[in-house]
N, C-alpha and C positions, 0 to 999 in steps of 0.2 A: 943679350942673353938674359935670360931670368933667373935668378938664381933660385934652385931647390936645394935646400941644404935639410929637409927632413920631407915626409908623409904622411898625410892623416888618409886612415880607408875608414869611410863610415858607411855602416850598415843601419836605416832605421829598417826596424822591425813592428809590426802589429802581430798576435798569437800565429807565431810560424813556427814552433819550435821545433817541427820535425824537421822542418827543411834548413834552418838555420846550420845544423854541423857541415854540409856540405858546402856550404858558403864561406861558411868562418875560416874552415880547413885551405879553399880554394886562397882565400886573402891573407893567409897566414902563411902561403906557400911561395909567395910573388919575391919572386928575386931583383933588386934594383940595389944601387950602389949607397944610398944614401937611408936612416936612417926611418921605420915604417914603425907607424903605431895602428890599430884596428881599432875602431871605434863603435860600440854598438848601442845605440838609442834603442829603446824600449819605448816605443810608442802606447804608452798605456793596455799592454797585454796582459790577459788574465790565463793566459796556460805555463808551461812548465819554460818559460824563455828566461827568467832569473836565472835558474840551475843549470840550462845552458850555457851560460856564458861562461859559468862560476869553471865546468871545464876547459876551457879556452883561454891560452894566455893573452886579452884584450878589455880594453878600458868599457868599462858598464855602466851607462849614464840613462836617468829614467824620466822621460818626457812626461809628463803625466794629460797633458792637454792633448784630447786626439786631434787629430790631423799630419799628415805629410811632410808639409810646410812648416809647422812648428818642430816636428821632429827633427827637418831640417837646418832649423835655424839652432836649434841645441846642439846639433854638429858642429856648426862655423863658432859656436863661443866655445867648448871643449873642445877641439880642434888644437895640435899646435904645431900641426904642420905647414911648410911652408906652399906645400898642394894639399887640397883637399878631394879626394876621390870616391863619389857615392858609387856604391851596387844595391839594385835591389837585394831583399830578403831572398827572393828563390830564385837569381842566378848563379851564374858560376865565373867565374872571371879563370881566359885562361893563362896558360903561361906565358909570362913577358907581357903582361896586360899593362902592369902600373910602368913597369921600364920604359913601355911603349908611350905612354902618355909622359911623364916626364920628358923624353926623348922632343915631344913636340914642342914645350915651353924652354926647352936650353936652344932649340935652333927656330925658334920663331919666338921674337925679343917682345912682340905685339899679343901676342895668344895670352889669355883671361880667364878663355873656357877653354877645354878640348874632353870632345866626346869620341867615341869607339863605336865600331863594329856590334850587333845584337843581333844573335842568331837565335832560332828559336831549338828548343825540343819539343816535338810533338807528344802528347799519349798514343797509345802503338793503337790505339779505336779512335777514327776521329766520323764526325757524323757525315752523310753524304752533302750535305749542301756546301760544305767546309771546303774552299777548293784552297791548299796550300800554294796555290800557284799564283793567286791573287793579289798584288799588293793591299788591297783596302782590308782584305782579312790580317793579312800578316800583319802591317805597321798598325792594326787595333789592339796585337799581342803583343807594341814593341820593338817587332822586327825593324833595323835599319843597317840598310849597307851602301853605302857613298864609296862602293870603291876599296882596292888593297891599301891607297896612297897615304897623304895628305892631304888634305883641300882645306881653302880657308871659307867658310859657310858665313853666306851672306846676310845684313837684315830681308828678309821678318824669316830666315828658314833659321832652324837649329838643328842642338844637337841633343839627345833624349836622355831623363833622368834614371833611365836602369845602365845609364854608362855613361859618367858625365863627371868633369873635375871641375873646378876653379879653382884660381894662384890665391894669393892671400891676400896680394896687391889689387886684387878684382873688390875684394870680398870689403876690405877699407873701401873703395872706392862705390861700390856698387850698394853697400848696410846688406839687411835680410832678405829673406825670400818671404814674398807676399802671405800670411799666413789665410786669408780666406780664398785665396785661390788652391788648386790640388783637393787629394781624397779628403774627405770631415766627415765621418762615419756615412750615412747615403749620399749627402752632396759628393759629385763629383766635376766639379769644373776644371775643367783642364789646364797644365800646362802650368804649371808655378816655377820649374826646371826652364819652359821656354820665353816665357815673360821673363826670366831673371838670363837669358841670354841678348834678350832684341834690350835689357839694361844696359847690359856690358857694350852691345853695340854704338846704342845710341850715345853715352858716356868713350867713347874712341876708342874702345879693346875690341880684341879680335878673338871670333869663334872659330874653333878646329875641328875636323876628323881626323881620327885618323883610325885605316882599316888593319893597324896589324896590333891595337885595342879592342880586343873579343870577349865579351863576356857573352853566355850560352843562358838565356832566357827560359826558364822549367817551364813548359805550360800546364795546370794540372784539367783535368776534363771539364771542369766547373766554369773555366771562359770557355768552352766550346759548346755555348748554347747561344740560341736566337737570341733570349731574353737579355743574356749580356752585352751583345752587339747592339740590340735597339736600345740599352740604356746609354751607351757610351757613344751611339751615332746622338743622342738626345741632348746629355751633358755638352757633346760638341755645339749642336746648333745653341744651347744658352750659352754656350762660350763665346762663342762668333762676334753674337751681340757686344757683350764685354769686349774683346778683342779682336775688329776686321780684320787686323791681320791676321789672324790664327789660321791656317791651313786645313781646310776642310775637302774632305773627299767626297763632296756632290757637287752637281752645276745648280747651276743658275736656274733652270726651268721651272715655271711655276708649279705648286701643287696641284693644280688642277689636270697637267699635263703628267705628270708622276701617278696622280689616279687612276687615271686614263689606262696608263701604262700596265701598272699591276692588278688593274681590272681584268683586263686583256689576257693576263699573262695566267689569271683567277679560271676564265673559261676555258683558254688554250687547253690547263693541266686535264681538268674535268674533262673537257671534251676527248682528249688523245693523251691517255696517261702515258709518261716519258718523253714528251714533246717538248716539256718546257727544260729549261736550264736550269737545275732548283740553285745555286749558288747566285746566276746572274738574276734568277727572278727577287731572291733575297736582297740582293743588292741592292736592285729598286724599290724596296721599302724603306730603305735607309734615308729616305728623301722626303718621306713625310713624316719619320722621326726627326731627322734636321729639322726641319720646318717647327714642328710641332716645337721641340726647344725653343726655336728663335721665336718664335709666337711667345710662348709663357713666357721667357725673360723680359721679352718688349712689355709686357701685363705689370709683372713683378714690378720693373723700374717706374713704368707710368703708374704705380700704384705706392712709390716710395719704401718699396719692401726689398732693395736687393743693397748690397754690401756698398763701398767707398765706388765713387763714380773712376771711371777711368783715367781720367786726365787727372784724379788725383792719384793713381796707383803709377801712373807712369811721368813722375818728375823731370 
């Protein structure tokens, strides 16, 4: 069994201040046996996120270096809990969220990581091509659901950084989270939360779900455009490169066949408006955003302009 004998919740935050009281209120409400500190990183924000906290009884620590991953790593040293439990800035975590998670490290002696449940809220206007039904739409906002249970989540899948712990014994064993991988003001390479779990893997600890850990994902209308999904289908394909294993939501087909495709799909509309699928035809463009990623980063590194090579990020 693991022992928790305290809790750190860290919130990093960049300029949220509107959303942050809902947050802070939700992690300040979590009932569990054992002894909870809130911890909020100020990821270099310049709106009213000081004066925030200042009403909130939680520790205020000021990242000054943007990025994610730095913010994060300000958590694991200000930290001094024996779990450490991130939520995004504009979730909600609900009741019995962190009991939940604790609950998984006292009955599974191997667990490192354990993530939760991510549900979303929609804005009450979402656009027609936005089909909520979709996974590739959904897990771009986060969404993840493995289930009511437990499961133990195998390499290369995880578990995702708007609902994600690690013990303290991970955190010795495993050092930081990579800081150039994750958001850096435009860069956005993926997955600094998921690299720092295929760590804990490869090094012999064990990653968790568990679904009765729910925190409620805010979506505000501003990811419900084209333009943020072909950024973040594009960030994937650079990621890819960095990391095959990463999980990507396109196949294998060439571009040329993907052209092909939303060529097709280009005349269909024109010719017979309402014919095409506007969700599934969107979807097929996400395939020469991928692409188009993996192209530039292959450029970048064959050009000696991209960050630490791989097999030196993964020791």
């Amino acid at each position: 069994m693991t022992s928790i004998g305290s809790c750190s919740v860290s919130i990093c935050t960049y300029n949220r201040a509107a959303a942050l009281p809902e947050t802070l209120s939700a992690a300040l409400a979590q009932d569990v046996d054992v002894p909870v500190e809130v911890l909020l990183v100020d990821n270099a924000s310049t709106d009213g996120t000081p004066e925030v906290a200042r009403r909130f009884p939680v520790r205020y620590v000021r990242e000054p270096r943007q990025g994610l991953a730095r913010a994060r790593n300000a958590a694991l040293r200000h930290a001094t809990g024996d779990l450490i439990a991130f939520v995004d800035d504009d979730a909600t975590p609900r009741p019995g969220w962190l009991a939940a998670l604790v609950q998984v490290y006292r009955d599974r002696p191997d667990a490192w990581c354990v993530g939760g449940k991510i549900s979303l809220q929609l804005p009450e206007s979402i656009p027609s091509w936005f089909d909520p039904r979709r996974r590739d739409f959904t897990a771009a906002l986060s969404a993840l659901d493995l289930g009511a249970g437990v499961r133990r989540v195998p390499y290369p899948d995880s578990v995702w950084g708007a609902n994600w712990s690690v013990s303290r014994e991970a955190v010795r064993a495993a050092g930081p989270f990579l800081e150039w991988l994750g958001p850096i003001g435009r860069q956005r390479l993926l997955g600094e939360e998921t690299e720092y779990c295929w760590r804990i893997q490869r090094l012999g600890g064990e990653v968790y779900y568990t679904g009765a850990a729910e925190v409620i994902h805010r979506i505000p209308p501003s990811r419900l455009t084209k333009q943020y999904y072909r950024d973040l289908v594009y960030w994937l394909g650079r990621t890819s490169v960095i990391y095959p294993e990463h999980p990507a939501p396109v196949s294998a087909e060439p571009v040329s066949w993907w052209s092909t495709r939303i060529a097709k799909n280009l005349v269909k509309a024109l010719a017979l408006p309402g014919s095409v699928d506007a969700s599934k035809a969107f979807t097929d463009s996400f395939h020469l955003w991928f692409h188009w990623g993996r192209l530039h980063e292959h450029l970048r590194r064959g050009l000696g302009t991209v960050g630490p090579r791989r097999r030196a990020a993964v020791r």
